[in-house]
C-alpha positions as CSV (number, residue, x, y, z in Angstrom):
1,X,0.0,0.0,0.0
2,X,1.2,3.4,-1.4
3,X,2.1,6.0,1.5
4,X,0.5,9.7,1.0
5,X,2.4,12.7,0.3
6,X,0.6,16.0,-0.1
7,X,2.2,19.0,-1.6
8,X,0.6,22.7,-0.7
9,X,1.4,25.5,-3.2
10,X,0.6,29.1,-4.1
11,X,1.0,29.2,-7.7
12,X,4.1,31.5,-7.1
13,X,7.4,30.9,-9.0
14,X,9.1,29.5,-5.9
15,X,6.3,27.2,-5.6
16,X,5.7,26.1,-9.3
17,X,9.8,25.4,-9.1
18,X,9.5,23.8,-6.2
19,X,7.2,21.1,-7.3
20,X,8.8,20.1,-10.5
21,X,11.7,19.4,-9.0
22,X,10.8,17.8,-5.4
23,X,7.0,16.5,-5.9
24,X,8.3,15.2,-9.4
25,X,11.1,13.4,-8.0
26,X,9.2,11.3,-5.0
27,X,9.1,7.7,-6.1
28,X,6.1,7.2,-7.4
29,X,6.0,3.1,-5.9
30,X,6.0,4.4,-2.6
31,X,4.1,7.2,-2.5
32,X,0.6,8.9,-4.2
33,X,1.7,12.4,-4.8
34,X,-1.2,14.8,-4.7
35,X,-0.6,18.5,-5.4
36,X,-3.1,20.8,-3.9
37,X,-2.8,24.8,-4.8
38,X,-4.3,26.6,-1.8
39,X,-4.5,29.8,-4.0
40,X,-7.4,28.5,-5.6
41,X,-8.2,25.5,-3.1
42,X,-8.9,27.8,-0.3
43,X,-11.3,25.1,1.5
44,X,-8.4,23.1,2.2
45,X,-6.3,25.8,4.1
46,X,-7.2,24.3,7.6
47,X,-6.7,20.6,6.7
48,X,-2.5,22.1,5.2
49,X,-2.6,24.1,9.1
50,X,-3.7,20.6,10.9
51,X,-0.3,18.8,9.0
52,X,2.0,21.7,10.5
53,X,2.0,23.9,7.9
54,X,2.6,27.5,7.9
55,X,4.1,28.6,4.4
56,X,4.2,26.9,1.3
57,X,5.7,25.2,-0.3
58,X,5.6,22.6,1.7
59,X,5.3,18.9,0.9
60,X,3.7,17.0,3.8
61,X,4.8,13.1,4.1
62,X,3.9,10.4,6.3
63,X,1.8,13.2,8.5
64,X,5.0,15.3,9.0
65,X,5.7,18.9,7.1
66,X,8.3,20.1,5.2
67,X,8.8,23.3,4.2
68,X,11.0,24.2,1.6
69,X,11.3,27.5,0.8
70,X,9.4,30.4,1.9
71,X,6.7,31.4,-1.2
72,X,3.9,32.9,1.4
73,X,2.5,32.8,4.9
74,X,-0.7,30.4,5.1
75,X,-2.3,34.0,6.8
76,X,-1.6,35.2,3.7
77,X,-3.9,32.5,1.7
78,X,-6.6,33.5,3.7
C-alpha cells in the first residue's frame, strides 16, 4: 500500500519550481503524490494548518511537514 504525500502550493514561481523538482522526483512506488494549490483551493487551508503547515511550499509526508522555501505565509492564503 502506497504511503501519501501532499504537496501545498501558491502558484508562485518559488512554488511552481518547487514542485517540478521535489514533488516530481518522490518515487512514485511508494508514494501517491497529490498536489493541492491553496491559491485556488482555499477550503483546504485548515486541513495544510492541521499537518503543520505554515508557508508553502511545503510537501507534507507520512503526516510530518516540510517546508521548503518560503513562497507565502498560510495568513496570507486566507
Amino acid at each position: 500500500m502506497k504511503s501519501k504525500a501532499i504537496f501545498y502550493h501558491a502558484g508562485c514561481p518559488v512554488c511552481i519550481a518547487a514542485e517540478q523538482s521535489l514533488a516530481k522526483a518522490i518515487d512514485p512506488a511508494r508514494y501517491e503524490v497529490e498536489v493541492v494549490h491553496l491559491g485556488t483551493d482555499r477550503a483546504r487551508l485548515d486541513e495544510a494548518e492541521a499537518f503543520g503547515v505554515k508557508s508553502v511550499p511545503a510537501l507534507v509526508m507520512d503526516g510530518t511537514a516540510f517546508h521548503i522555501n518560503f513562497g507565502a505565509g498560510i495568513d496570507a492564503l486566507r
